[in-house]
Every structure is written in C-alpha cells, then in structure tokens.
N, CA, C and O atoms as CSV, one atom per row, in Angstrom:
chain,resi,resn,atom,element,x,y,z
A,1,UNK,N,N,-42.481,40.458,64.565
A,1,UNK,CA,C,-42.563,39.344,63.664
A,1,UNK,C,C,-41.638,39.593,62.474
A,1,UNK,O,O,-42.015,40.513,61.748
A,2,UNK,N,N,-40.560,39.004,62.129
A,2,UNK,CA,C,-39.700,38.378,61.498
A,2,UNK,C,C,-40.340,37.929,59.422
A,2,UNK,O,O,-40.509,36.860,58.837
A,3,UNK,N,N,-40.500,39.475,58.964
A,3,UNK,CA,C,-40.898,38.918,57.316
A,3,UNK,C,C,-40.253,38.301,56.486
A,3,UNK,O,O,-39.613,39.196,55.933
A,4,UNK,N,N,-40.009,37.460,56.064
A,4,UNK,CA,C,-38.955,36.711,55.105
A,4,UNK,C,C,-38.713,37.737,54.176
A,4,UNK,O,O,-39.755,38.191,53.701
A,5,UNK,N,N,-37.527,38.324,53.703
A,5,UNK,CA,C,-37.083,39.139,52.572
A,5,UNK,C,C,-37.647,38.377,51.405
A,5,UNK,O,O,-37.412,37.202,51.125
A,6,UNK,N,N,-38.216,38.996,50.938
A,6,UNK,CA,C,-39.001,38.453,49.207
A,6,UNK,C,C,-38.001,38.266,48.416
A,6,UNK,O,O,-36.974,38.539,49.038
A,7,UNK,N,N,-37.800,37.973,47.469
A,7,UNK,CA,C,-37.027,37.505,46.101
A,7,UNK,C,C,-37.309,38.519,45.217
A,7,UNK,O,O,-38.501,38.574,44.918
A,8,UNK,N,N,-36.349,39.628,44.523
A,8,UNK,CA,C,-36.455,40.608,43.664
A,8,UNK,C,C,-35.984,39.956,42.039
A,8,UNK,O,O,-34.971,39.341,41.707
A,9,UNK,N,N,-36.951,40.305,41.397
A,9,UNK,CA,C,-36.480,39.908,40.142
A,9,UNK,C,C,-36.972,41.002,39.129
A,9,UNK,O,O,-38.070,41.559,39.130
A,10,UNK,N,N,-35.863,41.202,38.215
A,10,UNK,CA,C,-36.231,41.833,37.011
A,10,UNK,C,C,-36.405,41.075,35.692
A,10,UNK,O,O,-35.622,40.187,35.356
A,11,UNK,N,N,-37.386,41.427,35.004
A,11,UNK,CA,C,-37.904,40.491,33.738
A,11,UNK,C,C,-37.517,41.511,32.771
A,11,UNK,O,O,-37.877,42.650,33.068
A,12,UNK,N,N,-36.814,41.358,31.591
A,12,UNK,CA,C,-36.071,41.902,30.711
A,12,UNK,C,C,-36.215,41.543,29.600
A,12,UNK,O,O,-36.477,40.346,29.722
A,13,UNK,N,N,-36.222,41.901,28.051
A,13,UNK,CA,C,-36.544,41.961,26.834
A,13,UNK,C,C,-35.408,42.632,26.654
A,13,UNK,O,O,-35.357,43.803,27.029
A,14,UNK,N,N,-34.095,41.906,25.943
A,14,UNK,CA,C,-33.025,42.675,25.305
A,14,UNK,C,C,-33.258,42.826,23.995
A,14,UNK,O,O,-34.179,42.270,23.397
A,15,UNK,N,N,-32.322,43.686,23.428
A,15,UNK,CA,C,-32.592,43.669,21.860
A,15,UNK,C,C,-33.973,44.439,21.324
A,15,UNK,O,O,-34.917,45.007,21.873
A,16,UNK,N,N,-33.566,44.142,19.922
A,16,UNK,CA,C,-34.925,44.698,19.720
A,16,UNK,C,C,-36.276,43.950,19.267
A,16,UNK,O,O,-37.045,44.233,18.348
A,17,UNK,N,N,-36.321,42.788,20.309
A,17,UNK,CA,C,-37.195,41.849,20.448
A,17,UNK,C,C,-38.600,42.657,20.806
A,17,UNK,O,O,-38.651,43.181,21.918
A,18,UNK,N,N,-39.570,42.766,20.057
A,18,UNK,CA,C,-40.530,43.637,20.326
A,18,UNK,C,C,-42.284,42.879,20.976
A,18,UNK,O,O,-43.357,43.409,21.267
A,19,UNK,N,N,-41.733,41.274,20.969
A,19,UNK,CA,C,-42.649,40.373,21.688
A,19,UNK,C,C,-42.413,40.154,22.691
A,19,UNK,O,O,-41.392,39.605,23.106
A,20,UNK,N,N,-43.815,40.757,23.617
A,20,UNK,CA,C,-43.429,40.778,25.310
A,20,UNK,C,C,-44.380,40.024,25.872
A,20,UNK,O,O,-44.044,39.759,27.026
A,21,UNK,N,N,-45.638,39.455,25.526
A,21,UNK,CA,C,-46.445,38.414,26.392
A,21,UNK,C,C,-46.028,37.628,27.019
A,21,UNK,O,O,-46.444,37.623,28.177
A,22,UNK,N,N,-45.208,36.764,26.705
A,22,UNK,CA,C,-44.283,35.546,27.446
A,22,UNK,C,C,-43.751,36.467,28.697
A,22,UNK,O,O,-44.043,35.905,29.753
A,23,UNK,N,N,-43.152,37.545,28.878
A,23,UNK,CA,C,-42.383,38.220,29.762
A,23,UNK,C,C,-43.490,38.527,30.749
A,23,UNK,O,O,-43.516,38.128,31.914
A,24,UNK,N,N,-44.526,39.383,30.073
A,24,UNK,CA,C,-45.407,39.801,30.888
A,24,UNK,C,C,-45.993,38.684,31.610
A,24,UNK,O,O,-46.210,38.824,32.813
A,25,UNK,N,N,-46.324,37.406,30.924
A,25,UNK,CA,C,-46.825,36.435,31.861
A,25,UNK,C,C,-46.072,35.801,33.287
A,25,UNK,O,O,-46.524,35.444,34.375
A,26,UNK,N,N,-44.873,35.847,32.776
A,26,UNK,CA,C,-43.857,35.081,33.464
A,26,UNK,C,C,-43.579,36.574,34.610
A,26,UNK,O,O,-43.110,36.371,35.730
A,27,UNK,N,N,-43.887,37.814,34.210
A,27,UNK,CA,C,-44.054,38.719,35.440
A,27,UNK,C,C,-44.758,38.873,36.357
A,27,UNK,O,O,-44.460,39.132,37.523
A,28,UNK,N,N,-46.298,38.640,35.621
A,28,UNK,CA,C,-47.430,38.401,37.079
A,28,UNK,C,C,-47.279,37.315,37.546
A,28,UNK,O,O,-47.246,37.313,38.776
A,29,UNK,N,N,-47.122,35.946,36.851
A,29,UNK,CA,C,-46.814,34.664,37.442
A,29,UNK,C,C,-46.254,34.686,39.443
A,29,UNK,O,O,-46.732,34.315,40.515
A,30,UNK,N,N,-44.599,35.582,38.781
A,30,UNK,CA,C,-43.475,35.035,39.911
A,30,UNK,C,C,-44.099,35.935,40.960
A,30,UNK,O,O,-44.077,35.746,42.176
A,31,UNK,N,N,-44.870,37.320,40.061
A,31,UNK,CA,C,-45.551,38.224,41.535
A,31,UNK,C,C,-46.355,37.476,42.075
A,31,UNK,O,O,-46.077,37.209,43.244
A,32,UNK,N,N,-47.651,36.834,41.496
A,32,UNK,CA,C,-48.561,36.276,42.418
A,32,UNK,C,C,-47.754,34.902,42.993
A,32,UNK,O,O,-48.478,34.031,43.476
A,33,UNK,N,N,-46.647,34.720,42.973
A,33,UNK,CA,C,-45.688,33.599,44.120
A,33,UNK,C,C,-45.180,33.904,44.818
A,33,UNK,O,O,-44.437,33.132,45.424
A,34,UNK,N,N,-45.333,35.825,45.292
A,34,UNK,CA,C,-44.984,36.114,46.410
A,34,UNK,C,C,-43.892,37.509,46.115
A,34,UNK,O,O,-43.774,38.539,46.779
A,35,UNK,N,N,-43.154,37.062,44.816
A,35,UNK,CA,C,-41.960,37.860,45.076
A,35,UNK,C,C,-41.993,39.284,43.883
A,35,UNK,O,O,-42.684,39.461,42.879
A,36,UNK,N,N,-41.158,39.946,44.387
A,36,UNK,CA,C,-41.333,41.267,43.789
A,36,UNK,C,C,-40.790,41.818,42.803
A,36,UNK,O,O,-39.676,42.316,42.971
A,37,UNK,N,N,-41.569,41.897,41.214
A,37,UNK,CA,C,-41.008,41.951,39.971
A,37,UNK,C,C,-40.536,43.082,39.600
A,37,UNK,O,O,-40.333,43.810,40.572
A,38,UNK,N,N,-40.244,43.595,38.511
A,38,UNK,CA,C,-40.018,44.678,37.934
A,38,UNK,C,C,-39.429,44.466,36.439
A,38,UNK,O,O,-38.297,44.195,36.038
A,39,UNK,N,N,-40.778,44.725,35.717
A,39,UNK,CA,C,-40.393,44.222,34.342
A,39,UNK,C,C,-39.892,46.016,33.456
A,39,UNK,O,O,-40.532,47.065,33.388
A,40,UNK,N,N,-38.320,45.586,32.852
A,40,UNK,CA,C,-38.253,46.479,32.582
A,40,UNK,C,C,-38.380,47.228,30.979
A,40,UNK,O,O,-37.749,48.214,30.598
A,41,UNK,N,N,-39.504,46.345,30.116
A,41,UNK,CA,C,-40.433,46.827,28.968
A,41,UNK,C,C,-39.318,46.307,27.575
A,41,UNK,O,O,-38.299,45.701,27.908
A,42,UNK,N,N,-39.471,46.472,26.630
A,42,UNK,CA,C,-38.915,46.183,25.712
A,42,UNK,C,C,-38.069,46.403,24.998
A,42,UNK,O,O,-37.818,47.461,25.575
A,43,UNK,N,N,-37.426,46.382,24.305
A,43,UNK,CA,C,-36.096,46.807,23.927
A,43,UNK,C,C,-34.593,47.351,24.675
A,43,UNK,O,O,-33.956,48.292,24.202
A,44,UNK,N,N,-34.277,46.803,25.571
A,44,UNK,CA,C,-33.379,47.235,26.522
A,44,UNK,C,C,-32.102,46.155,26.046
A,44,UNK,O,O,-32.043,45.053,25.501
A,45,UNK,N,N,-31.070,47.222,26.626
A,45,UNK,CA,C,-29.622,46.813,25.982
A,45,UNK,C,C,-29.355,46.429,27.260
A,45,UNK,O,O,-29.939,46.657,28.320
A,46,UNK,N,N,-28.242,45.722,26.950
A,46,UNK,CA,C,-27.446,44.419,28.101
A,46,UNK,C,C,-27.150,45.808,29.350
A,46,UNK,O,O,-27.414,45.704,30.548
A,47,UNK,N,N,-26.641,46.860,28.783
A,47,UNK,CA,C,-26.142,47.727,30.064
A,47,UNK,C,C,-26.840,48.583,31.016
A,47,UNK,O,O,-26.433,49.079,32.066
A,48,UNK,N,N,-28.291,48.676,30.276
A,48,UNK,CA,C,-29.847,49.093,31.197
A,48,UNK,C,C,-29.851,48.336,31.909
A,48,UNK,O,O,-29.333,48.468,33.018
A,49,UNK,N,N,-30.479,47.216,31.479
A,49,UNK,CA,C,-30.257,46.074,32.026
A,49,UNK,C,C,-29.823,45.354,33.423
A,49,UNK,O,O,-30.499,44.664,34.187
A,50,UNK,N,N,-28.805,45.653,33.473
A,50,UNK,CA,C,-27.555,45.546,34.346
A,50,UNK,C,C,-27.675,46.741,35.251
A,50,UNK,O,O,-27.757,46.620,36.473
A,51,UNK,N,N,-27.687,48.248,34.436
A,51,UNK,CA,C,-27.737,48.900,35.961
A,51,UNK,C,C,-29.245,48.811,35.963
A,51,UNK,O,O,-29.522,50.004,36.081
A,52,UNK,N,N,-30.118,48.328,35.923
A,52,UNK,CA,C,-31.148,48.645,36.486
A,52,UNK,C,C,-31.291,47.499,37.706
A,52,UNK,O,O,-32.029,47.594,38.687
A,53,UNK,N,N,-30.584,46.633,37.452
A,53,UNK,CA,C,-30.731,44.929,38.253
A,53,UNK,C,C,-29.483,45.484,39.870
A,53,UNK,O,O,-29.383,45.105,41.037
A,54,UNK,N,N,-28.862,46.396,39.111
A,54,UNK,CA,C,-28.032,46.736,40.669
A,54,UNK,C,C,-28.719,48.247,41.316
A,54,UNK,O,O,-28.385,48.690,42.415
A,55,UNK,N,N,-29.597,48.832,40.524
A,55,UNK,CA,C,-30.355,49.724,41.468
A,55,UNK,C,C,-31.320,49.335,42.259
A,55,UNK,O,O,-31.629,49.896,43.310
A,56,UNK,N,N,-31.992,48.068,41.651
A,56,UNK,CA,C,-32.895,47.887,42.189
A,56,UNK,C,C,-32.726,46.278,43.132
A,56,UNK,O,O,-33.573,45.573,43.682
A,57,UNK,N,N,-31.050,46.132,42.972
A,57,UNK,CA,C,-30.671,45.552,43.982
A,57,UNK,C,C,-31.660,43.680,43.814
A,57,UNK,O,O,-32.207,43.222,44.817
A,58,UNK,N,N,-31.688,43.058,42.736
A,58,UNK,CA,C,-32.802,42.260,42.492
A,58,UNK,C,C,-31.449,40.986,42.649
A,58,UNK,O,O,-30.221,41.025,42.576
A,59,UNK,N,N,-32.509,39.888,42.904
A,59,UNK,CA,C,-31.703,38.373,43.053
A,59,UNK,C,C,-31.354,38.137,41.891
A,59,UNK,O,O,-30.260,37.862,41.398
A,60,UNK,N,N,-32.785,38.316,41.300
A,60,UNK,CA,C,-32.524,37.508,39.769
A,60,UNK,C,C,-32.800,37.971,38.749
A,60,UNK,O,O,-33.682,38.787,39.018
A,61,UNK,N,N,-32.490,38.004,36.962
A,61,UNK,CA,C,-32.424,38.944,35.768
A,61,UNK,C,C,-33.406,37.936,35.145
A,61,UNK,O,O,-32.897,36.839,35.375
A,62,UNK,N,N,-34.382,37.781,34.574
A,62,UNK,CA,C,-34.968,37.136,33.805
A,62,UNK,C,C,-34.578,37.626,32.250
A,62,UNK,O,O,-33.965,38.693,32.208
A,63,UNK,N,N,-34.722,37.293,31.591
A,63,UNK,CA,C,-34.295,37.595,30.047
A,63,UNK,C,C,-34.827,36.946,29.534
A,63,UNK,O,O,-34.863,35.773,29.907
A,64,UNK,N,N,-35.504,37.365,28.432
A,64,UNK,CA,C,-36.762,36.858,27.721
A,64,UNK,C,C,-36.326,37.063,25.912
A,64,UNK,O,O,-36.437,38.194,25.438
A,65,UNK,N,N,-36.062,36.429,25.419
A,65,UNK,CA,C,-35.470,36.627,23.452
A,65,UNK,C,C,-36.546,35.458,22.938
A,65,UNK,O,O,-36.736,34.318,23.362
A,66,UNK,N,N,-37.213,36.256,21.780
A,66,UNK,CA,C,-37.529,35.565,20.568
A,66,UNK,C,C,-37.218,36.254,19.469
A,66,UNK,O,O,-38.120,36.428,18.650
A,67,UNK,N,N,-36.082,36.717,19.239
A,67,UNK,CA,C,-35.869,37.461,17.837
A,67,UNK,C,C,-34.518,36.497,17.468
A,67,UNK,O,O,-33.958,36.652,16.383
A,68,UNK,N,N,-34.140,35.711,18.233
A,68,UNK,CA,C,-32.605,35.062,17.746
A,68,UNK,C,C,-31.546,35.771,18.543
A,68,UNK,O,O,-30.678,35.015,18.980
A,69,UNK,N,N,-31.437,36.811,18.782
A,69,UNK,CA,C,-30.350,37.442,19.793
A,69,UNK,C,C,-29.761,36.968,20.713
A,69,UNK,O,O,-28.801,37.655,21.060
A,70,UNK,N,N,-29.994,35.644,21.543
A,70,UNK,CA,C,-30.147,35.314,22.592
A,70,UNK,C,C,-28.438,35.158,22.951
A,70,UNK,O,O,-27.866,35.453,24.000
A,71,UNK,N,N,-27.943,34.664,21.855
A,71,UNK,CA,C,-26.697,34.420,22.459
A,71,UNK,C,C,-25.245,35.586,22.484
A,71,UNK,O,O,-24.125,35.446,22.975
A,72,UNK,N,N,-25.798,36.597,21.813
A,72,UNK,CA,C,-25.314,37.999,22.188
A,72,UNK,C,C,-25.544,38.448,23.161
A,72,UNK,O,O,-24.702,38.864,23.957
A,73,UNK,N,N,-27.138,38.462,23.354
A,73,UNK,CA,C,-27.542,39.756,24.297
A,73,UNK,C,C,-27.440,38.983,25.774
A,73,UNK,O,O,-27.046,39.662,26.723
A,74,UNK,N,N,-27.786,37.572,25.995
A,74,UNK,CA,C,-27.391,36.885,27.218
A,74,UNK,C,C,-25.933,36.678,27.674
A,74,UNK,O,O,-25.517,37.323,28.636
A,75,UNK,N,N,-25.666,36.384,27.455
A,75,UNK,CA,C,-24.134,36.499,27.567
A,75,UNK,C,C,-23.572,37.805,27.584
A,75,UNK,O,O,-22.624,37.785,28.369
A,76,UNK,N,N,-23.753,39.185,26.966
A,76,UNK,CA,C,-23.192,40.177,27.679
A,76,UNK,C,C,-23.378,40.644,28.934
A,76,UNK,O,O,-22.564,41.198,29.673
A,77,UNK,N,N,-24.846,40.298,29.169
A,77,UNK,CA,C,-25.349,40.750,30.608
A,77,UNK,C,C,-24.373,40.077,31.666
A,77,UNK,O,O,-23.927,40.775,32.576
A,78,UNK,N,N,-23.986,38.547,31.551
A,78,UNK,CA,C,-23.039,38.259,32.148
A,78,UNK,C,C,-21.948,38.735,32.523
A,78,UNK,O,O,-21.295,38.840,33.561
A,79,UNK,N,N,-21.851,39.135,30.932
A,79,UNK,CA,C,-20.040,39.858,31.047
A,79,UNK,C,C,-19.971,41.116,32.040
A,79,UNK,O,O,-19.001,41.399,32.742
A,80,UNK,N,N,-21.620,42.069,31.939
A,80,UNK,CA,C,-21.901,43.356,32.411
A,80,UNK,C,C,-21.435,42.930,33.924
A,80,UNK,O,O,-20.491,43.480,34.491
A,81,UNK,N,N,-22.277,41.799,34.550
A,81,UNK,CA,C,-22.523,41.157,35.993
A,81,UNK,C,C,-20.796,40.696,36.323
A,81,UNK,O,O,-20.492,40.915,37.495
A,82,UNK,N,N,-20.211,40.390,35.880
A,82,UNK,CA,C,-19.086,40.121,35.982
A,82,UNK,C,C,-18.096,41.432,36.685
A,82,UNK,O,O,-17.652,41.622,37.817
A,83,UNK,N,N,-18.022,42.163,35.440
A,83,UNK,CA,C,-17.395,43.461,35.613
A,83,UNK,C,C,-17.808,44.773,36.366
A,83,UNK,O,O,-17.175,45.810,36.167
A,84,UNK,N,N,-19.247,44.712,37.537
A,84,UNK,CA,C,-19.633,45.005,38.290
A,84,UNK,C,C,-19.696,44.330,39.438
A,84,UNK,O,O,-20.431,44.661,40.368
A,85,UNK,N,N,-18.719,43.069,39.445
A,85,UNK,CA,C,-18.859,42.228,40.913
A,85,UNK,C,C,-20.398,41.721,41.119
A,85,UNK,O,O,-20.837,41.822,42.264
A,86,UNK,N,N,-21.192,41.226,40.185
A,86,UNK,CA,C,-22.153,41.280,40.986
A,86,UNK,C,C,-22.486,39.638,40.262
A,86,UNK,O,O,-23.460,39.192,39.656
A,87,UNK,N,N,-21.653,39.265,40.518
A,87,UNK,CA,C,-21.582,37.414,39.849
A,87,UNK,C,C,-22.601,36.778,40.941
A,87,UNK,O,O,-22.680,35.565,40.746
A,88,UNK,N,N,-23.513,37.262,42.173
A,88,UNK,CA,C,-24.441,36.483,42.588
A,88,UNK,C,C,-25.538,36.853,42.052
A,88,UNK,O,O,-26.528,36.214,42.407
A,89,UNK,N,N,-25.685,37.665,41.323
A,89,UNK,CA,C,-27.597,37.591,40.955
A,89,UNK,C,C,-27.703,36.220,39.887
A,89,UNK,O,O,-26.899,35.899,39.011
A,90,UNK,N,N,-28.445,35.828,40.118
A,90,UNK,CA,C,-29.039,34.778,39.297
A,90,UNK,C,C,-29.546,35.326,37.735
A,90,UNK,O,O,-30.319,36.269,37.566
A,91,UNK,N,N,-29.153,34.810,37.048
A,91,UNK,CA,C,-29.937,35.239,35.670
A,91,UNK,C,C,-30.125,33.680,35.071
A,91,UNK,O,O,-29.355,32.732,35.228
A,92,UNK,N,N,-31.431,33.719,34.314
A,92,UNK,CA,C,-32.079,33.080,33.773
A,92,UNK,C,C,-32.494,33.387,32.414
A,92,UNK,O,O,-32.372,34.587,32.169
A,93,UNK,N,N,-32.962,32.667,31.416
A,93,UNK,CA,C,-33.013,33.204,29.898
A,93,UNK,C,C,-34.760,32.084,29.698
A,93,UNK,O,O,-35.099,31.021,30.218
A,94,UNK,N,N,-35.390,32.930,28.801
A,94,UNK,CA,C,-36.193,31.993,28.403
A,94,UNK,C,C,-36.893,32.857,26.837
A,94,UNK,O,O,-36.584,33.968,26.405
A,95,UNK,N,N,-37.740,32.017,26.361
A,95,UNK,CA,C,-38.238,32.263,24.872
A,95,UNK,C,C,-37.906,31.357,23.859
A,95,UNK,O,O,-37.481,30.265,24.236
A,96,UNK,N,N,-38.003,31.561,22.678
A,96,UNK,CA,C,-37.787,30.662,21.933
A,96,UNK,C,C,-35.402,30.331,21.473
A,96,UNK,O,O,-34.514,30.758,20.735
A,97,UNK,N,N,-35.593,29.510,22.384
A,97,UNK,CA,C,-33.919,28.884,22.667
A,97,UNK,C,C,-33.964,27.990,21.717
A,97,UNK,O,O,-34.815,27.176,22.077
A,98,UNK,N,N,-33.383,27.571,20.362
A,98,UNK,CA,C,-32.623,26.224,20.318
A,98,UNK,C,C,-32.636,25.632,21.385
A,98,UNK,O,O,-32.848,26.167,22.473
A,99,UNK,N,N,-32.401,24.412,21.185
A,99,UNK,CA,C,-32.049,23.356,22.378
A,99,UNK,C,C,-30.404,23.388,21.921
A,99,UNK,O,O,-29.552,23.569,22.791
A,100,UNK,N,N,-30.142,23.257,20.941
A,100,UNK,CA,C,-28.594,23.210,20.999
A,100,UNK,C,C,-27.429,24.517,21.018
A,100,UNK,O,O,-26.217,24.545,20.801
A,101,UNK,N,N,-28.614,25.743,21.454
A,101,UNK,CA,C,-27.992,26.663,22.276
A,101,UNK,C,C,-27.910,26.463,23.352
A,101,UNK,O,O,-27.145,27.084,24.090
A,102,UNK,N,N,-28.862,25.321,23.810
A,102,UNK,CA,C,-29.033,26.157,25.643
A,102,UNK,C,C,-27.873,25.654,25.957
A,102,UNK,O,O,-27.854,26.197,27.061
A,103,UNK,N,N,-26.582,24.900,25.923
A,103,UNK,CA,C,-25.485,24.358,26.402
A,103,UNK,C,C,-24.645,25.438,26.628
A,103,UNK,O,O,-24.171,25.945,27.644
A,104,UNK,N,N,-24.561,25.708,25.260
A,104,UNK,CA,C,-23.729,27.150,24.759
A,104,UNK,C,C,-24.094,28.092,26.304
A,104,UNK,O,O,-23.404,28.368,27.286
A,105,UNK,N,N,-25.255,28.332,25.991
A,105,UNK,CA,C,-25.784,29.698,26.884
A,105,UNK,C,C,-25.272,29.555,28.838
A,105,UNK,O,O,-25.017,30.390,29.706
A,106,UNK,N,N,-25.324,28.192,28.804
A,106,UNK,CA,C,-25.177,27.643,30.181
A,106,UNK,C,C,-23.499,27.849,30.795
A,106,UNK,O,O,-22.993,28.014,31.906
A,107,UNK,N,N,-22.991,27.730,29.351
A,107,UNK,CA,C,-21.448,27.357,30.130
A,107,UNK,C,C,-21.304,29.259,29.847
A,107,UNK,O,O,-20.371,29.573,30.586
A,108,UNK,N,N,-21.657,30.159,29.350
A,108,UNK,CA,C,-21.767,31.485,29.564
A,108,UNK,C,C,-21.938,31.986,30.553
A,108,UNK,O,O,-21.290,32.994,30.831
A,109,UNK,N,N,-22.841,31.476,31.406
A,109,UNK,CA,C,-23.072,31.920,33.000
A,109,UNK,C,C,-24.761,31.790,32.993
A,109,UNK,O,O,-25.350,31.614,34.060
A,110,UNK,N,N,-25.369,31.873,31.930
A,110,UNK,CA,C,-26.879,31.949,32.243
A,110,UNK,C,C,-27.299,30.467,32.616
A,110,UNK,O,O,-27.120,29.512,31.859
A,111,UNK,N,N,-28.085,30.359,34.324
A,111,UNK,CA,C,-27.658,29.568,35.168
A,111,UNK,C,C,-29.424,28.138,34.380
A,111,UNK,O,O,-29.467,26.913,34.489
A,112,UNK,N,N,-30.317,28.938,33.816
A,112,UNK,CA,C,-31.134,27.830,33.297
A,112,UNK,C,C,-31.670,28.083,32.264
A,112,UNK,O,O,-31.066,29.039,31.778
A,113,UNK,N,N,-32.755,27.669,31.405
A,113,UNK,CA,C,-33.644,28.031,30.138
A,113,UNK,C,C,-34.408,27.568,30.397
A,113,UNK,O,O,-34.523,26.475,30.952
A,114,UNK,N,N,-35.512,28.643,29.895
A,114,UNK,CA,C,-37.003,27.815,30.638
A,114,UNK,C,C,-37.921,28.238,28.940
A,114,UNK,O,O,-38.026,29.411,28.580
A,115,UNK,N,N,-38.536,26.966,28.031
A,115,UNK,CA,C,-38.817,27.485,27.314
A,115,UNK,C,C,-40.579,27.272,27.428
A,115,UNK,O,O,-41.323,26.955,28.356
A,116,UNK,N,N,-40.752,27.548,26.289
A,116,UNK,CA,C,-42.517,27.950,25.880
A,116,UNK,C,C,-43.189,26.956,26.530
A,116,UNK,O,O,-42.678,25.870,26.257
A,117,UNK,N,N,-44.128,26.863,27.281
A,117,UNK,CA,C,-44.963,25.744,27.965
A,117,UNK,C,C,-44.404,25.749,29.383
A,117,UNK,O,O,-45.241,25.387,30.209
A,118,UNK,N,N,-43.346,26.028,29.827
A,118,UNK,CA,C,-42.844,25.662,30.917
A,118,UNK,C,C,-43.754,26.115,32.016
A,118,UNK,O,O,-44.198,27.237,31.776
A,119,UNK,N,N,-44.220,25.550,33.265
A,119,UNK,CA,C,-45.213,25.397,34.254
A,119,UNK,C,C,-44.347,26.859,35.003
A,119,UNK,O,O,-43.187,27.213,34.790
A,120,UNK,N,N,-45.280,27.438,35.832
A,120,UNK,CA,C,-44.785,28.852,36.628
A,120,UNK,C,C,-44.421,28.174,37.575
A,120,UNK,O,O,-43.323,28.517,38.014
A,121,UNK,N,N,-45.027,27.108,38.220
A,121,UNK,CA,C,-44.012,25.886,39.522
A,121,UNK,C,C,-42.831,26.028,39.298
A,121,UNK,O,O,-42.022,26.728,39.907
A,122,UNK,N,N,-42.635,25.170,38.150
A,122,UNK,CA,C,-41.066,25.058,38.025
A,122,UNK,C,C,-40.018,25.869,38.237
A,122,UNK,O,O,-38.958,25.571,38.787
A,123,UNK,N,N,-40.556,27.581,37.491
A,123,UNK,CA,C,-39.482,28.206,37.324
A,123,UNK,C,C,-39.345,29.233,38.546
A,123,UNK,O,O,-38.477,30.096,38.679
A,124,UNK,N,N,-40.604,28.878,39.564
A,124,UNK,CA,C,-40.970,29.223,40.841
A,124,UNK,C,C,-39.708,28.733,41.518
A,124,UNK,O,O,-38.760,29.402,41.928
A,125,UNK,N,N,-39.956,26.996,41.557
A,125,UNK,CA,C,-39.491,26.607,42.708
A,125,UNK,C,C,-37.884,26.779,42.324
A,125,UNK,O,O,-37.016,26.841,43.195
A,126,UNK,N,N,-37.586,26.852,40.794
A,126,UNK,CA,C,-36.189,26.783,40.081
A,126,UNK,C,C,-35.706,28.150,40.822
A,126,UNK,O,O,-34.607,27.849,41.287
A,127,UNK,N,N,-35.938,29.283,41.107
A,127,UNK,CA,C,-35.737,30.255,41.767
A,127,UNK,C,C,-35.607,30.193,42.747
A,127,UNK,O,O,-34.495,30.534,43.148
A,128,UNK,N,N,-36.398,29.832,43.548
A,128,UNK,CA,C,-36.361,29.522,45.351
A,128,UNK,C,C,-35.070,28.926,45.497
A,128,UNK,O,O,-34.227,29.450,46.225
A,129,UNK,N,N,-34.785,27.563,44.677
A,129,UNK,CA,C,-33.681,27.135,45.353
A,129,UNK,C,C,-32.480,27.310,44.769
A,129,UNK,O,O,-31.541,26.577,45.081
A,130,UNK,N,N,-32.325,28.430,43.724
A,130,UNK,CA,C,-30.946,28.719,43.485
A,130,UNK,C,C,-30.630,30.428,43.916
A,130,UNK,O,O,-29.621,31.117,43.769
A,131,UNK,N,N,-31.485,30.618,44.287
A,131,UNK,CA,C,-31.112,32.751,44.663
A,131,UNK,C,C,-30.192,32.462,45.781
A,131,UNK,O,O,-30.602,31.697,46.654
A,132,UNK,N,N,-29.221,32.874,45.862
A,132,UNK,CA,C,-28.102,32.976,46.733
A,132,UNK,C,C,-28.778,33.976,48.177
A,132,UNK,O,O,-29.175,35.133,48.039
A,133,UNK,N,N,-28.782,33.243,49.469
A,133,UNK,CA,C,-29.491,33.937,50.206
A,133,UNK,C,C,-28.786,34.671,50.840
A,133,UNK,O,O,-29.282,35.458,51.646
C-alpha cells in the first residue's frame, strides 16, 4: 500500500521576536492535518533557518514576526533559498503584517500572509495546493 508522502514544514520565529503562541498554534494545527512539523523555537536568524529547512528537506518555511522585522528577516530567507537553489520550498509569513506590507513582502518571494484570526482550513488547504509536488 502506496502512503502519500506528507507535507514537511518548518515553523520559524526570526529575529528576536520572543512571541511564539501564534507559531506554536499554527504548529499543532498543520500537525493534526496530517503533515509533519518542526518548529524551530525562537529567535532564529534567516541562515538557521534556511539550513535547517534543507536538512530537514521540508516543502514549506512558515515564518511567524510580531516585532516589526518582517520585512528584513522574510525576505532574506528568500535571498538564503535562492542562493542554495532551493527556490521550490514554499515559504509563507504570518503575524502581525501591515496590510500595506504584504504587497511589498509578496513581490519578495514570500508566496502568502496569513494574519491573526486566520482559520487553520485556509492555511491548510493554502498549502495543499501550492507545495510543489
């Protein structure tokens, strides 16, 4: 019998953003939807980050900012993903975004923003159908 490969994702806190509930939620969330997390705790720089998302070989980078950082520390991870060839993992950003960042953040490479309230469906099914299979 034929297991569907699960969806690897790492949930990330760059900076020295030291509020992690939102992360942690949004970690058991995507686990109890099946797929297999790995949150990698708080304060982590764009280049942990990054190699930790190619050791552990994951679809997708979650990134989680409420300190204001967002448009530093998201966008380098890109640059990191870039300059490691590894322009298919999916990364995603969420926490407290401006709305008139998230444009900014989008044409950077970070592929959505999912902010405060957002349903675990959404950013469920928002995953399912963009992880490069």
């Amino acid at each position: 019998m034929d297991e569907e490969k699960k969806i690897r994702v790492i949930i990330a806190k760059p900076g020295l953003d030291g509020h992690d509930r939102g992360a942690k939620v949004l970690a058991f969330g995507l686990r109890d939807h099946g797929m297999e997390v790995i949150y990698t705790g708080r304060r982590q720089s764009a280049e942990k980050i990054v190699k930790a998302a190619l050791q552990e070989d994951v679809d997708v980078i979650g990134l989680s900012c409420l300190s204001g950082a967002h448009l530093t520390f998201f966008p380098k991870v890109i640059d990191l993903l870039k300059q490691k060839n590894a322009e298919e993992i999916l990364v995603i950003g969420g926490g407290i975004i401006p709305d008139d960042h998230i444009p900014i953040l989008k044409e950077k490479g970070i592929s959505e923003i999912f902010g405060p309230g957002t349903m675990m469906d959404e950013i469920v099914t928002y995953i399912r159908e963009h992880v490069r299979k």
